[in-house]
C-alpha positions, 0 to 999 in steps of 0.5 A: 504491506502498510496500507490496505485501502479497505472500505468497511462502511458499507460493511456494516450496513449489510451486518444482520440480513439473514436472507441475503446473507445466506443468498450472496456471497457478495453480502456474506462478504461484507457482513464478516467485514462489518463483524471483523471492523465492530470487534476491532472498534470494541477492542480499542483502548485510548493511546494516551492512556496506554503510554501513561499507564505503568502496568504497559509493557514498557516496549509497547509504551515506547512504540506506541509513544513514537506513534503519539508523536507522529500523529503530533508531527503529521497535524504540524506537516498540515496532513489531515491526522483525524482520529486516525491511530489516537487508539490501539487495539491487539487484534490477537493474531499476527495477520490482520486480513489477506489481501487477494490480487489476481491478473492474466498470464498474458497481461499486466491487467489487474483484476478489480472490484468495485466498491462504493465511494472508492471506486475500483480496487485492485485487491480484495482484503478477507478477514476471513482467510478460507473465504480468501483461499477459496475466492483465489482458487475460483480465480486460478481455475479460470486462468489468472496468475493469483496473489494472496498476501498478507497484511497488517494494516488498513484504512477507513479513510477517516470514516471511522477512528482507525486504531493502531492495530497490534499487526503494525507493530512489527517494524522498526522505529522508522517503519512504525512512524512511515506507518503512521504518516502513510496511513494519514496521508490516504485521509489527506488525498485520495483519488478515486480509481487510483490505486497505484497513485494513493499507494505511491503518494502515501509512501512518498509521504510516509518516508519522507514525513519520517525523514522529517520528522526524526531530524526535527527530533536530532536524531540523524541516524534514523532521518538517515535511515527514512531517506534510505527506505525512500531510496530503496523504494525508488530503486525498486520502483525502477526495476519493476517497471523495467520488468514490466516493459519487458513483459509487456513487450512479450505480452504484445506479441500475442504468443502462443502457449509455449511461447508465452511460457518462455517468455515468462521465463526468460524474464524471471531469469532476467529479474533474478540477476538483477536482483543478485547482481546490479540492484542488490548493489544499489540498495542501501537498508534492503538485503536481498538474499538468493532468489529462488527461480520462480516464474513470473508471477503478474499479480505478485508483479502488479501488487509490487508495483501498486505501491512503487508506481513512478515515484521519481515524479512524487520525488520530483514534485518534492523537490521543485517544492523545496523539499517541504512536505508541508508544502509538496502535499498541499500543491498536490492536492490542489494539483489533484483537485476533480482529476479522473483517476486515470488522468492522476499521474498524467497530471502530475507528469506534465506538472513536473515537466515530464513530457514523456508518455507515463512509463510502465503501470500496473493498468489502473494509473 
């Protein structure tokens, strides 16, 4: 995943009270944050000095001289670059953190935590991987369906001078500068409580801004390329929120155990044809293999989708605005001005005349 909004201010606040730190697991949590933030900031080291610096591993100094340009576009496209990804650190491992989700078996509701200015987050990021291990398996003991994935990357939302960190740099060209804009997209608009849209947005942004950005540069095979990822991703927006539908409609019913599992099963098998059959055909860069039979999963589900939600509405809006990122990321973020975060997509539906109610979300629009 690109983007892990994962707020480490207050983290750093908690650093170095003893009491408390050996009382709440809550502060211990954020101490290790505060910790993981300071070491990575100690570890930085200037971009443009790295690129013009021969003894740079000729690789590392291509990847991070498109990061360069990316920042240099994105400040051209009015997003709100800061200092975000103007240094680089190696963070010495190839996880960054893992990212905690969990919801019922009979709902797709997501579990949340509450933090200061963000609001609430579907997720839980742990620099510390046993703490995560453990914090999940409290969780499934109690019955939630529990996701614990990786990630590679995360945003301050400007608070801090964000560094490119060595994890993001596993993708090709067109991911590392989808990378980039994405993460400088969450410091142009966010909406607080509003998970699904920030993620959705910053992908609309991140591969779109691509797209941009390399046929600014003439290179149509990559500009090519962006504008498949983005289609792939609005494919695979559209399969999960069928999926959900579908769940959603068992899960309405109020069914017993035995049929509760059913059900369940039923639709992973459904999601395994369409995975091997109609939605492998539609993909353009995504290469889906066999799928393995595995029961659903409602956190996975919802982790998915947190960054797929409607983004047929942010391709609409882009469209009705001349197909100018520029232009589509203003007008949206005075769109978005004081809404509530559960009004967002509502907000931007009736923007774009959709008068339809807001299809199948993770439960936090």
């Amino acid at each position: 995943m690109k983007a892990v909004l994962f707020l480490v201010v207050v983290a750093a606040l908690f650093a170095g009270y003893g009491t408390a730190y050996l009382a709440s697991d809550d502060v211990r949590y954020l101490t290790r944050a505060g910790m993981e933030e300071t070491r990575i900031l100690q570890a930085r080291r200037p971009i443009t000095e790295l690129v013009a610096d021969p003894r740079t591993d000729p690789a590392l100094r291509h990847a991070l001289g498109l990061v360069v340009e990316s920042r240099d576009y994105a400040a051209r496209l009015g997003l709100e670059a800061k200092e975000t990804y103007t240094t680089y650190a190696d963070v010495g491992r190839d996880t960054l953190l893992l990212v905690l989700q969990a919801a019922p078996r009979d709902c797709i509701c997501p579990y949340t935590w509450k933090y200061p200015i963000v609001g609430r987050i579907p997720y839980k990021g742990f620099f510390d991987f046993g703490a995560a291990r453990a914090a999940a398996d409290k969780l499934a003991a109690r019955g939630y369906d529990i996701y614990l994935r990786p990630s590679s990357a995360f945003s301050t939302l400007g608070w801090f001078n964000d560094p490119l960190l060595s994890t993001a740099l596993t993708g090709d060209s067109v991911e590392l500068a989808a990378t980039v804009f994405h993460e400088i997209a969450h410091n142009t608009l966010y909406v607080k409580s509003a998970t699904p849209f920030n993620e959705s947005y910053a992908q609309f942004v991140g591969y779109r801004s691509a797209q941009s950005f390399f046929r600014d540069k003439g290179d149509t095979l990559l500009a090519r390329r962006a504008a498949d990822r983005w289609h792939d991703e609005i494919v695979l927006g559209d399969f999960y929120a069928e999926l959900v539908t579908r769940l959603q409609g068992l899960y309405e019913t109020h069914p017993d155990s035995a049929t509760l599992e059913r059900g369940r099963a039923d639709a992973g098998a459904w999601a395994r044809v369409q995975l091997e059959g109609p939605l492998r055909a539609r993909l353009r860069t995504l290469t889906i293999g066999r799928v393995p039979e595995r029961p659903v999963n409602n956190a996975r589900l919802i982790g998915a989708r947190i960054y797929r939600t409607r983004l047929d509405l942010f391709d609409r809006w882009f469209e009705q605005h001349g197909e100018d990122v520029r232009v589509s990321v203003a007008a949206l973020g005075k769109l978005m001005k004081d809404v509530p975060g559960d009004s967002a997509y509502a907000r931007l539906e009736a923007a774009v005349g959709d008068s339809g109610a807001v299809r199948a979300t993770t439960g936090v629009r």
